[in-house]
N, CA, C and O atoms as a CHARMM CRD file, in Angstrom:
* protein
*
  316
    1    1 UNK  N    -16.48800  -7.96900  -5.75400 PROA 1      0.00000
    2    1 UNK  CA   -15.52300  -8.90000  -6.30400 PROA 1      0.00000
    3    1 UNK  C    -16.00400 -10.33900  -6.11400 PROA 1      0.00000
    4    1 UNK  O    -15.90200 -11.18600  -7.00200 PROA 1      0.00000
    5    2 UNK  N    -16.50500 -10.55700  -4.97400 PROA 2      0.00000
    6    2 UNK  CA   -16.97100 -11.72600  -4.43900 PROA 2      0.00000
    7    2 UNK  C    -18.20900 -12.53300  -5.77600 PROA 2      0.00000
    8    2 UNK  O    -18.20000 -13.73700  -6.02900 PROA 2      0.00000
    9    3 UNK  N    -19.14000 -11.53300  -6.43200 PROA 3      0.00000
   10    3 UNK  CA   -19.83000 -12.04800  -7.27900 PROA 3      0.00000
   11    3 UNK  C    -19.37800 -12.52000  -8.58400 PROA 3      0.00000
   12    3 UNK  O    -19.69200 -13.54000  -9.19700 PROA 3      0.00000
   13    4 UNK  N    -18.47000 -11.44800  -8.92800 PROA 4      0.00000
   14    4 UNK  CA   -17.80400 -11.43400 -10.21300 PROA 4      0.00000
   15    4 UNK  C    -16.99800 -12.89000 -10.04600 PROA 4      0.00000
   16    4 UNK  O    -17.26100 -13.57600 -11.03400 PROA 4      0.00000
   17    5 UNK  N    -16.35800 -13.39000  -9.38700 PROA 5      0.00000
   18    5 UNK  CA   -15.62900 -14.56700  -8.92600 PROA 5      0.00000
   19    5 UNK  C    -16.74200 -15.78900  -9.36300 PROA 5      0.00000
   20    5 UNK  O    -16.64400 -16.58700 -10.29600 PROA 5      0.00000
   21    6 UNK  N    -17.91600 -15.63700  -8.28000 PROA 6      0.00000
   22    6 UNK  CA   -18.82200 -16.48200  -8.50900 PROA 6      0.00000
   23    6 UNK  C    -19.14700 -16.83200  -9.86000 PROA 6      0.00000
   24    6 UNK  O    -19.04600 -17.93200 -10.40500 PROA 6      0.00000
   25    7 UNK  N    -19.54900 -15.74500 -10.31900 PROA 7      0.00000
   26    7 UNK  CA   -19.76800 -15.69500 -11.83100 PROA 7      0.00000
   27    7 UNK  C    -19.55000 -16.65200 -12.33700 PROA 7      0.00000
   28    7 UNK  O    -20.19100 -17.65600 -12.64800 PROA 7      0.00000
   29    8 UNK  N    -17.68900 -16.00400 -12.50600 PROA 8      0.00000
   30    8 UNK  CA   -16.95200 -17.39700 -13.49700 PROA 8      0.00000
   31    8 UNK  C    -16.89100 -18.79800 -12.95300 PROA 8      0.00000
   32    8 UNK  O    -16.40500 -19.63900 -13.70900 PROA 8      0.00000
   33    9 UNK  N    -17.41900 -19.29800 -11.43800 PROA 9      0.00000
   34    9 UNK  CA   -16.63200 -20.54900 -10.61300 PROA 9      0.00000
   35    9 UNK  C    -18.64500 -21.29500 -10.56000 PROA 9      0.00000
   36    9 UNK  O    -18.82900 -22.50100 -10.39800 PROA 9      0.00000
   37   10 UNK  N    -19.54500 -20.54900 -10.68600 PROA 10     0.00000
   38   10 UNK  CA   -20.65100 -20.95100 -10.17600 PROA 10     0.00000
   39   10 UNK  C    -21.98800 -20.68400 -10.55800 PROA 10     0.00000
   40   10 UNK  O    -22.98900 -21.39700 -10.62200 PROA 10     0.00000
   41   11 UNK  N    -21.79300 -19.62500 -10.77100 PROA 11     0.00000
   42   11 UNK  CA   -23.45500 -18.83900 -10.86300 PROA 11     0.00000
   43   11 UNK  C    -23.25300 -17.40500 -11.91400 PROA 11     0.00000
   44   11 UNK  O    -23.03300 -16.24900 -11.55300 PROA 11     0.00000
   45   12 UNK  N    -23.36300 -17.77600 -12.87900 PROA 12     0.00000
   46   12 UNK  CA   -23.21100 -16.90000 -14.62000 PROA 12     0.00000
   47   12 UNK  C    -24.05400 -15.92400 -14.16800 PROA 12     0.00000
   48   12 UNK  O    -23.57100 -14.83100 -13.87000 PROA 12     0.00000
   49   13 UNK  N    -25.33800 -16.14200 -14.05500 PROA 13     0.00000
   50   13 UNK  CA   -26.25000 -14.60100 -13.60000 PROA 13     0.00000
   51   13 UNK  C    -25.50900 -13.67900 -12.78600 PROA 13     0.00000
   52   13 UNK  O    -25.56600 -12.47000 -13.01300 PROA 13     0.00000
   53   14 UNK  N    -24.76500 -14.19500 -11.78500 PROA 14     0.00000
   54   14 UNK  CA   -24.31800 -13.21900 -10.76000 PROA 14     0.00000
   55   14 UNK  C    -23.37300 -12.00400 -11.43800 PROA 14     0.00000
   56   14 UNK  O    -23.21500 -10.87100 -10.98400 PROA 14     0.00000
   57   15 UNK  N    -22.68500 -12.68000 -12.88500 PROA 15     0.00000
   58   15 UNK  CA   -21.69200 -11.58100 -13.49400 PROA 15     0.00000
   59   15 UNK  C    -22.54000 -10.52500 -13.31100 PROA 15     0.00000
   60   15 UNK  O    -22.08600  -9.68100 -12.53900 PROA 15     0.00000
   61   16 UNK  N    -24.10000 -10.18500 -13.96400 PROA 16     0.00000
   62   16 UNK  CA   -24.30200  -9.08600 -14.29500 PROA 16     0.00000
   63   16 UNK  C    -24.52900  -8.28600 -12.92800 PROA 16     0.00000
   64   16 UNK  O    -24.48600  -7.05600 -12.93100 PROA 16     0.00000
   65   17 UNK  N    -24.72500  -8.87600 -11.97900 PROA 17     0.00000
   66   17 UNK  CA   -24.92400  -8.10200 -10.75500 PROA 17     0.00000
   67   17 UNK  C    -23.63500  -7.52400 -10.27200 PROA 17     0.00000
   68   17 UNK  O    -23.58600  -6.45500  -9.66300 PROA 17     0.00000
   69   18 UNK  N    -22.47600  -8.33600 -10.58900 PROA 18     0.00000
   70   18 UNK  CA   -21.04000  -7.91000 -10.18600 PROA 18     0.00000
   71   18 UNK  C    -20.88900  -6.71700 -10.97100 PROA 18     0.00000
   72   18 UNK  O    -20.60500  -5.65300 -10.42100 PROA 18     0.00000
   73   19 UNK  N    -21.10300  -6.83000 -12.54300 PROA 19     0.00000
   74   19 UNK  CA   -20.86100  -5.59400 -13.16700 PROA 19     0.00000
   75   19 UNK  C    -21.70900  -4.45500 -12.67200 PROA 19     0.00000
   76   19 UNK  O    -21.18100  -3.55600 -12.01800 PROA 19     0.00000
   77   20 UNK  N    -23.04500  -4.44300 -12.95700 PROA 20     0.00000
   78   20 UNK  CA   -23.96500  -3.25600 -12.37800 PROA 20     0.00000
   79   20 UNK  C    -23.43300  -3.05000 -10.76300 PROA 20     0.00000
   80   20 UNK  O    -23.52900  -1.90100 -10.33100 PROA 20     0.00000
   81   21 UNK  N    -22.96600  -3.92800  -9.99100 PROA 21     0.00000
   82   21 UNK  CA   -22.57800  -2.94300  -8.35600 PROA 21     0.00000
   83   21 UNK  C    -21.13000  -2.46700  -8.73700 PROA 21     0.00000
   84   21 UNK  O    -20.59400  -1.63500  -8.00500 PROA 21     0.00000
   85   22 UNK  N    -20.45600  -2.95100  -9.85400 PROA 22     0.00000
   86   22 UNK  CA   -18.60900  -2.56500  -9.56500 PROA 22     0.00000
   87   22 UNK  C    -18.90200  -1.02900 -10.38200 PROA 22     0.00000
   88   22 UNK  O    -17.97500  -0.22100 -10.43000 PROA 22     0.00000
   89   23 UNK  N    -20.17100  -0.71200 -10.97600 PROA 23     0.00000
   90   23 UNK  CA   -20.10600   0.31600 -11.78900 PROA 23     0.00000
   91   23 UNK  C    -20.57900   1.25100 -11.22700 PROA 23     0.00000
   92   23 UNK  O    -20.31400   2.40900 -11.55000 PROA 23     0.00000
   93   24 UNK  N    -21.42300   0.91400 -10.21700 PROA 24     0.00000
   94   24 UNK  CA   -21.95600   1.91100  -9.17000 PROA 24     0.00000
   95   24 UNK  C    -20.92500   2.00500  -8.27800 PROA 24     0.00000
   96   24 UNK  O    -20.77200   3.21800  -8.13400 PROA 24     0.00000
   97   25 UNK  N    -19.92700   1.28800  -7.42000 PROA 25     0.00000
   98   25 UNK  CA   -19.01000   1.66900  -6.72100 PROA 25     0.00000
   99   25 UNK  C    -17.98900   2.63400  -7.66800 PROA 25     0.00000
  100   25 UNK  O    -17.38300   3.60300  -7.21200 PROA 25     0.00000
  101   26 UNK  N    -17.95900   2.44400  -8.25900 PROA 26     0.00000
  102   26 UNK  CA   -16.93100   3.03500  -9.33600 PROA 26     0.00000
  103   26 UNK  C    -17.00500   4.33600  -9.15400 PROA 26     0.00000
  104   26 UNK  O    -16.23600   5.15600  -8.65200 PROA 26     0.00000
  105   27 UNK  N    -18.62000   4.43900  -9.90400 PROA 27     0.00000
  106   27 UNK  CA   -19.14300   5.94900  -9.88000 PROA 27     0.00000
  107   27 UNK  C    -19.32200   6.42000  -8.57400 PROA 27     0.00000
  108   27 UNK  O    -19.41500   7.64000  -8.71000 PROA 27     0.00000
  109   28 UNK  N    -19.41300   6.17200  -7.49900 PROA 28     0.00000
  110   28 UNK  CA   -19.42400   6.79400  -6.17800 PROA 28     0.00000
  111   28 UNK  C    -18.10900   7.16400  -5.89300 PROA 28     0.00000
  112   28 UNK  O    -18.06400   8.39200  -5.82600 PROA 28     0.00000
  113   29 UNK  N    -16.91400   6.60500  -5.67500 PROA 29     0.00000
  114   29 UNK  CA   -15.28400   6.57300  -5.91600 PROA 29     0.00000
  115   29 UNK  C    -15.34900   7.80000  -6.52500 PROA 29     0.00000
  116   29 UNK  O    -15.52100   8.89500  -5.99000 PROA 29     0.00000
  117   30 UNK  N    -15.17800   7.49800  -7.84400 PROA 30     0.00000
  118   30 UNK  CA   -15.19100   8.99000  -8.78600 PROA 30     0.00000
  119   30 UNK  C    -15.49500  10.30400  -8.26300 PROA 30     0.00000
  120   30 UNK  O    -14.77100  11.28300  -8.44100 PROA 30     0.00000
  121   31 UNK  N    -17.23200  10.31100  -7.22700 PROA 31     0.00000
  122   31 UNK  CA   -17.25600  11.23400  -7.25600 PROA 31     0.00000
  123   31 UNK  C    -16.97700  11.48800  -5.51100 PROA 31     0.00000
  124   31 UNK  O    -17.42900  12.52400  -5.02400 PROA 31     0.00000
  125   32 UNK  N    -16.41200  10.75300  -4.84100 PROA 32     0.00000
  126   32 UNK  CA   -15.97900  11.09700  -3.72000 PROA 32     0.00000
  127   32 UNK  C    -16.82800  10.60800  -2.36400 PROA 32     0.00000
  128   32 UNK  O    -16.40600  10.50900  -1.21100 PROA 32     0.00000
  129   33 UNK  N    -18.25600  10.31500  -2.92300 PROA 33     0.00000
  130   33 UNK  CA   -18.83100   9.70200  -1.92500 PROA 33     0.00000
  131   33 UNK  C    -18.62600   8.40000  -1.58000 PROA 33     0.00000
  132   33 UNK  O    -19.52100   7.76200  -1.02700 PROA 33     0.00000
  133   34 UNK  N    -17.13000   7.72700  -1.93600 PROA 34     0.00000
  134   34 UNK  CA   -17.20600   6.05700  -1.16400 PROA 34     0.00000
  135   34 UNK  C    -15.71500   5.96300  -1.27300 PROA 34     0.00000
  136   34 UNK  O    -15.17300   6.12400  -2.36600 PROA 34     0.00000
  137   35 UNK  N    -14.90900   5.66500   0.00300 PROA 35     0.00000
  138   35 UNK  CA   -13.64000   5.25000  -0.16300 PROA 35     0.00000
  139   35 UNK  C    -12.95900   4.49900  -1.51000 PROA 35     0.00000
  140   35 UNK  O    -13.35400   3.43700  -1.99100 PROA 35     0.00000
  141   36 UNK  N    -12.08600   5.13800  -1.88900 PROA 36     0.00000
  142   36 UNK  CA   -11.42600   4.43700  -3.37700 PROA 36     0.00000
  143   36 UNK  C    -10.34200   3.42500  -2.77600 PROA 36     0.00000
  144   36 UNK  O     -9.79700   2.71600  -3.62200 PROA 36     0.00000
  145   37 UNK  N     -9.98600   3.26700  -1.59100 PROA 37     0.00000
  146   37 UNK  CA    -8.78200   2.22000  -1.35000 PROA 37     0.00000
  147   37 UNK  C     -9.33600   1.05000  -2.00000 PROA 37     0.00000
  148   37 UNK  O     -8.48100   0.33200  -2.51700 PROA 37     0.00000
  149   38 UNK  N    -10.52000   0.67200  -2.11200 PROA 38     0.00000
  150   38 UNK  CA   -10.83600  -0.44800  -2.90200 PROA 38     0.00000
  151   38 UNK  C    -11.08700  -0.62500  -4.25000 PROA 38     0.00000
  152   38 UNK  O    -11.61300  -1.67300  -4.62400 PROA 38     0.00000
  153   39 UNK  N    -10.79400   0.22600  -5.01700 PROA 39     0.00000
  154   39 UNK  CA   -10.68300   0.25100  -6.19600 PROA 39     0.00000
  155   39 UNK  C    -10.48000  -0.56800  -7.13000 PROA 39     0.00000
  156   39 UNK  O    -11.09500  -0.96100  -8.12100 PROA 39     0.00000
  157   40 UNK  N     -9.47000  -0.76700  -6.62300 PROA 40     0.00000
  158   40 UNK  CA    -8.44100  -1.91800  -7.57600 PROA 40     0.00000
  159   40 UNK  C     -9.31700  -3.23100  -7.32300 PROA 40     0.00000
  160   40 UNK  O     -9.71800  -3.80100  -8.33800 PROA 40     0.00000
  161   41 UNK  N     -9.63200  -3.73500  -6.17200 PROA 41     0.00000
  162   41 UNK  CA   -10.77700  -4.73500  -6.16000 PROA 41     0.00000
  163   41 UNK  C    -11.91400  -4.78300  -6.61500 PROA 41     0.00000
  164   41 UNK  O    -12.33200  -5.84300  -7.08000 PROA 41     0.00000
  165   42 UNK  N    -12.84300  -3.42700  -6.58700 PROA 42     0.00000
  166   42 UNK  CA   -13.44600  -3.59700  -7.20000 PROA 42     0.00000
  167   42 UNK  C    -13.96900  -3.41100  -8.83000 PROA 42     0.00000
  168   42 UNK  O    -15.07200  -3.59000  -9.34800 PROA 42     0.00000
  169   43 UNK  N    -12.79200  -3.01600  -9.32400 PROA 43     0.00000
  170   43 UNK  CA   -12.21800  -2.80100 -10.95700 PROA 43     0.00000
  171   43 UNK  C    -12.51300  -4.48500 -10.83600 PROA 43     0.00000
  172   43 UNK  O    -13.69300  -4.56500 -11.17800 PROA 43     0.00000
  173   44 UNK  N    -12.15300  -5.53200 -10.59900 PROA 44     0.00000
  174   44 UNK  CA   -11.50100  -6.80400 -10.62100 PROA 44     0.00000
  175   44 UNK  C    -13.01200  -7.39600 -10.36100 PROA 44     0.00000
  176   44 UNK  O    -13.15500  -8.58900 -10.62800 PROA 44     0.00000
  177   45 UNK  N    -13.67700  -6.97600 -10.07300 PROA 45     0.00000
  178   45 UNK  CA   -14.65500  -7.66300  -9.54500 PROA 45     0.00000
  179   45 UNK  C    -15.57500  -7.62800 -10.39000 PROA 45     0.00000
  180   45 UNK  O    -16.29200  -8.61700 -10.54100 PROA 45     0.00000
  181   46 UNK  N    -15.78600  -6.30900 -11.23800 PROA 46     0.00000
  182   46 UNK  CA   -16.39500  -6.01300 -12.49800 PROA 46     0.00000
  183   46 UNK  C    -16.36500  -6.37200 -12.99600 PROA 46     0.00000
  184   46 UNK  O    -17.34200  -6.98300 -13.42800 PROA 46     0.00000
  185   47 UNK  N    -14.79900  -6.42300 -13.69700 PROA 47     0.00000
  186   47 UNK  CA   -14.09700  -7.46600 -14.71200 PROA 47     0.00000
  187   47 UNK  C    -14.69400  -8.63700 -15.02700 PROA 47     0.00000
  188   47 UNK  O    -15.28100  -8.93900 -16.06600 PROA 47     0.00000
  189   48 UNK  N    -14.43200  -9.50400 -13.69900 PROA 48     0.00000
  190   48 UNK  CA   -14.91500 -10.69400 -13.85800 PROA 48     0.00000
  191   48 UNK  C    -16.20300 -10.79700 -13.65200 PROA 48     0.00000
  192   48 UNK  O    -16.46100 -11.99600 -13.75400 PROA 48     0.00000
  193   49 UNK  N    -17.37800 -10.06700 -13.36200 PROA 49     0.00000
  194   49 UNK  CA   -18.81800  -9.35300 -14.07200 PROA 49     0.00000
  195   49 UNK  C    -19.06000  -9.73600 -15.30600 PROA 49     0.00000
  196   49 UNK  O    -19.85300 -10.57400 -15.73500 PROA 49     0.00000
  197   50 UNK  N    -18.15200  -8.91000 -15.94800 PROA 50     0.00000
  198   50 UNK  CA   -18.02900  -8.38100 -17.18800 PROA 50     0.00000
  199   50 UNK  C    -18.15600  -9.57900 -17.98100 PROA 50     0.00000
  200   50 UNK  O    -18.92300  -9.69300 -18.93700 PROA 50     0.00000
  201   51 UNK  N    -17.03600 -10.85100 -17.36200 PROA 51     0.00000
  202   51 UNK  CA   -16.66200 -11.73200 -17.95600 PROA 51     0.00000
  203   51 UNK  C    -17.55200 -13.05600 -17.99900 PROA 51     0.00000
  204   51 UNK  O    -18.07100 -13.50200 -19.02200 PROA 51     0.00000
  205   52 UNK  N    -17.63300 -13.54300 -16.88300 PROA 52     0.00000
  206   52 UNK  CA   -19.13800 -13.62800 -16.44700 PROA 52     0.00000
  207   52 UNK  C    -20.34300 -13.76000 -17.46200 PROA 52     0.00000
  208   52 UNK  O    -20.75400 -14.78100 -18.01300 PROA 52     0.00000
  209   53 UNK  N    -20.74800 -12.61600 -17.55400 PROA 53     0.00000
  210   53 UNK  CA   -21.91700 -11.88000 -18.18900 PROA 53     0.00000
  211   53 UNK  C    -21.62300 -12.49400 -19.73100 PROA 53     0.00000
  212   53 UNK  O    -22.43100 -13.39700 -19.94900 PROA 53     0.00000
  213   54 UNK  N    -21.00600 -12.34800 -20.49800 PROA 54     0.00000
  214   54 UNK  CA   -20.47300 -12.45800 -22.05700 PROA 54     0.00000
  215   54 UNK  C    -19.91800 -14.47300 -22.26400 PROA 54     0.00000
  216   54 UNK  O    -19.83200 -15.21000 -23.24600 PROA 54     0.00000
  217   55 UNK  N    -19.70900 -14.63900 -21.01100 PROA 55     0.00000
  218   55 UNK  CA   -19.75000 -16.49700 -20.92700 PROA 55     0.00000
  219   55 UNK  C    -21.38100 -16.57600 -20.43700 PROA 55     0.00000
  220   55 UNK  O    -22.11400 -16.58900 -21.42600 PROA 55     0.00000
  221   56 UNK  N    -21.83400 -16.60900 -19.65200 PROA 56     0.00000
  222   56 UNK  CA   -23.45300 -16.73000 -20.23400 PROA 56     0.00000
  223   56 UNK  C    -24.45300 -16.46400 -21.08500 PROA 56     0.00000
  224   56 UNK  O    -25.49200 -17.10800 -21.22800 PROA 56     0.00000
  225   57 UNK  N    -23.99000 -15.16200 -21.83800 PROA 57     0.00000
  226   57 UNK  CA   -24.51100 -15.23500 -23.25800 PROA 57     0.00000
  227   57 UNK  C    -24.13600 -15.80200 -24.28500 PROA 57     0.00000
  228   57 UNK  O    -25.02000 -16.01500 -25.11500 PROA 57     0.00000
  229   58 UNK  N    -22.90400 -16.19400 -24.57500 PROA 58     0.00000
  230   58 UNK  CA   -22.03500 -17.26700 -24.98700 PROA 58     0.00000
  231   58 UNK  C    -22.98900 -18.82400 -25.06300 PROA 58     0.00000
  232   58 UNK  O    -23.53100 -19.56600 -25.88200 PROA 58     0.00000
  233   59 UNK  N    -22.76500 -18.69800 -23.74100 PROA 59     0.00000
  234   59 UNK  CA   -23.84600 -20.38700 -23.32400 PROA 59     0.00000
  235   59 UNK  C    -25.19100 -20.34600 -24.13200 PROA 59     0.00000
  236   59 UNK  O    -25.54800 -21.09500 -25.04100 PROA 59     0.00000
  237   60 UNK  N    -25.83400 -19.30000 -23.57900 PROA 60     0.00000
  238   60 UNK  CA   -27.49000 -19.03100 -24.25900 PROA 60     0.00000
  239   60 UNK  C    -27.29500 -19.27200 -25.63100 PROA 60     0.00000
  240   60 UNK  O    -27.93600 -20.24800 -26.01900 PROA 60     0.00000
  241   61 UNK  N    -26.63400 -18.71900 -26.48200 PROA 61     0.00000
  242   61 UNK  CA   -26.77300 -18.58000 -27.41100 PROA 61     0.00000
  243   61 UNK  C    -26.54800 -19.86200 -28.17300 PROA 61     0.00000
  244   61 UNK  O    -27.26000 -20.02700 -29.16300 PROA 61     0.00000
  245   62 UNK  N    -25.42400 -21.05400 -27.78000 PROA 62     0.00000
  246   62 UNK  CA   -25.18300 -22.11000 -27.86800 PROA 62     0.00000
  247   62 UNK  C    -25.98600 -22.86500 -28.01400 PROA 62     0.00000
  248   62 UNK  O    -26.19100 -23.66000 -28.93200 PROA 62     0.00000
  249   63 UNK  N    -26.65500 -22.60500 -26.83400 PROA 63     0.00000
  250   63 UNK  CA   -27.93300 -23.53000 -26.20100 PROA 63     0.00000
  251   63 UNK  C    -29.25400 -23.41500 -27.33200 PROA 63     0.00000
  252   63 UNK  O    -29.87600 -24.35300 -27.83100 PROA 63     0.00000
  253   64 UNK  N    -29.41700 -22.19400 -27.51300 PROA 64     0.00000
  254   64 UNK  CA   -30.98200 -21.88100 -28.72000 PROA 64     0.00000
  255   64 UNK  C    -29.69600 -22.46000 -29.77400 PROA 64     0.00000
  256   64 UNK  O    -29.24400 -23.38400 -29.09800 PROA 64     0.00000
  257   65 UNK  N    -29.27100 -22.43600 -30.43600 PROA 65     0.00000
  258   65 UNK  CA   -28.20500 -22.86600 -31.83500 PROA 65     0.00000
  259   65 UNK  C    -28.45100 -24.40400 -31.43700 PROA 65     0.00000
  260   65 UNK  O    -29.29300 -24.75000 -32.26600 PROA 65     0.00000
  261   66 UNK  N    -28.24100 -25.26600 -30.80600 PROA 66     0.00000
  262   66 UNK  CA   -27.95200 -26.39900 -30.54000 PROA 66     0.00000
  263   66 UNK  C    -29.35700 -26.79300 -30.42200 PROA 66     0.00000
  264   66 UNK  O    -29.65200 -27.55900 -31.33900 PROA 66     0.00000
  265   67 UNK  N    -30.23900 -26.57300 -29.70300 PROA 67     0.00000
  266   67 UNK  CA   -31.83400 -26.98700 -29.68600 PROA 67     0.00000
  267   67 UNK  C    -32.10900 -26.61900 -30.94200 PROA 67     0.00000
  268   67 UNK  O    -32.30400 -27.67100 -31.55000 PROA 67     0.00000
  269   68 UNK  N    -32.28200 -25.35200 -31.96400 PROA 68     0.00000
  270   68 UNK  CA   -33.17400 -25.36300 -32.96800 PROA 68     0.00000
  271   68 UNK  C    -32.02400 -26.57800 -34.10700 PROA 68     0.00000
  272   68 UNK  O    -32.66100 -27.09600 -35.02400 PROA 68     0.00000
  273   69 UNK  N    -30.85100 -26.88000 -34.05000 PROA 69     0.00000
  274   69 UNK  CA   -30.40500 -27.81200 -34.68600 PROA 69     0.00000
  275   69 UNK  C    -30.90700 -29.34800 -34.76300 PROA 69     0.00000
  276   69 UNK  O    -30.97800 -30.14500 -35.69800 PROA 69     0.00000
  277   70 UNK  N    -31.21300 -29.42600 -33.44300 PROA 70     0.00000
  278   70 UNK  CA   -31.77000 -30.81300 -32.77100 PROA 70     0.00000
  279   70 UNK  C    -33.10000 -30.77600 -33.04500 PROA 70     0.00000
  280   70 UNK  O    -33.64500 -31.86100 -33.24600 PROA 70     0.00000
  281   71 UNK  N    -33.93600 -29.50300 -33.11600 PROA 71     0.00000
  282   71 UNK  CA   -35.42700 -29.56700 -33.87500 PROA 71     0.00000
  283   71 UNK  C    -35.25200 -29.98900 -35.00000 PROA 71     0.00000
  284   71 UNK  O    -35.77500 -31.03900 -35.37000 PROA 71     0.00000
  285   72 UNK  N    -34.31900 -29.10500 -35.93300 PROA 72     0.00000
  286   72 UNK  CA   -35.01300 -29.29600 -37.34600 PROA 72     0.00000
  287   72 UNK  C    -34.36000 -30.76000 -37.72100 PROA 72     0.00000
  288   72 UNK  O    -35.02100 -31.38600 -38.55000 PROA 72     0.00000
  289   73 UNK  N    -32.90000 -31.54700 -37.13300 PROA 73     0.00000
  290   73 UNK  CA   -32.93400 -32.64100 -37.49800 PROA 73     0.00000
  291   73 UNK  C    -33.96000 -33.22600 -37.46000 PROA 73     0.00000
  292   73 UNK  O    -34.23900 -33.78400 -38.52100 PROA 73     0.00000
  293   74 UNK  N    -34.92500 -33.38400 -36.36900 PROA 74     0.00000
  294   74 UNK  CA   -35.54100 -34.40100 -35.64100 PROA 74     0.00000
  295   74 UNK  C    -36.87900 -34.24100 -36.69100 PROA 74     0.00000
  296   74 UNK  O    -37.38900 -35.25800 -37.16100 PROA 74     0.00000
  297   75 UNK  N    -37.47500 -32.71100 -37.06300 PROA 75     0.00000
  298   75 UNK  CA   -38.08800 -32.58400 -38.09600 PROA 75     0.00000
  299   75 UNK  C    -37.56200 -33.20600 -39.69900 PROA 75     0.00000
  300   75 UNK  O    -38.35100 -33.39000 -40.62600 PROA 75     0.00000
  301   76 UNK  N    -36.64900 -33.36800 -39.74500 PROA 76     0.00000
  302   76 UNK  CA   -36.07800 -33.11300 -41.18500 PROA 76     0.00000
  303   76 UNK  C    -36.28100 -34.68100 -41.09500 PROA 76     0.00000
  304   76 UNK  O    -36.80000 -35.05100 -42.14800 PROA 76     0.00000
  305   77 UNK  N    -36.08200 -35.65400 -40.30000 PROA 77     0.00000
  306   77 UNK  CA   -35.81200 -37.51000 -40.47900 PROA 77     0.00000
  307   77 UNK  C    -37.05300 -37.64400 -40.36800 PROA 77     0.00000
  308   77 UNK  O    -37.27600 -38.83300 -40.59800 PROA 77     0.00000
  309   78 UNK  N    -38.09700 -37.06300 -40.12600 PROA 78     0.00000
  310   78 UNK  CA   -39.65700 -37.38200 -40.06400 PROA 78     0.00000
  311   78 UNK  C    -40.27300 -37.11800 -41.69800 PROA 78     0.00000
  312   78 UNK  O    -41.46500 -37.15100 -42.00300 PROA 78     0.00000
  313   79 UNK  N    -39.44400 -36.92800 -42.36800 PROA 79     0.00000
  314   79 UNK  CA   -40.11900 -36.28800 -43.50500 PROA 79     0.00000
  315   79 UNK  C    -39.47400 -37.30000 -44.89800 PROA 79     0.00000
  316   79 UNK  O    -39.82600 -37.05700 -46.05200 PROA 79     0.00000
């Protein structure tokens, strides 16, 4: 939960690590090898993984859109 938090407050990479461990706790839960009292936290922790993860690709994608815009202006007034 602690990463997934980060995620959204600090550090975008960390979503995907929140998601890939909340999915492995998950699946251990499921199958009995890891206490489920934490469940619900770590559902939440994923989540915001999840969320995380899809706001930094969000950004990336912004970011290449916004640079190749700023190229081809910068090309296009040279010409």
């Amino acid at each position: 939960m602690v990463f997934g938090i980060l995620s959204l407050v600090l550090c975008a990479p960390l979503g995907i690590a929140a998601w890939i461990m909340g999915n492995g706790d998950l699946k251990q839960m499921d199958a009995g090898t890891m206490d489920p009292s934490g469940r619900s936290n770590t559902s939440a922790g994923r989540i915001c993984g999840i969320i995380g993860t899809v706001l930094l690709i969000i950004g990336v994608v912004f970011g290449i859109i916004t640079m190749s815009i700023a190229i081809f202006a910068a090309v296009a007034a040279h010409h």
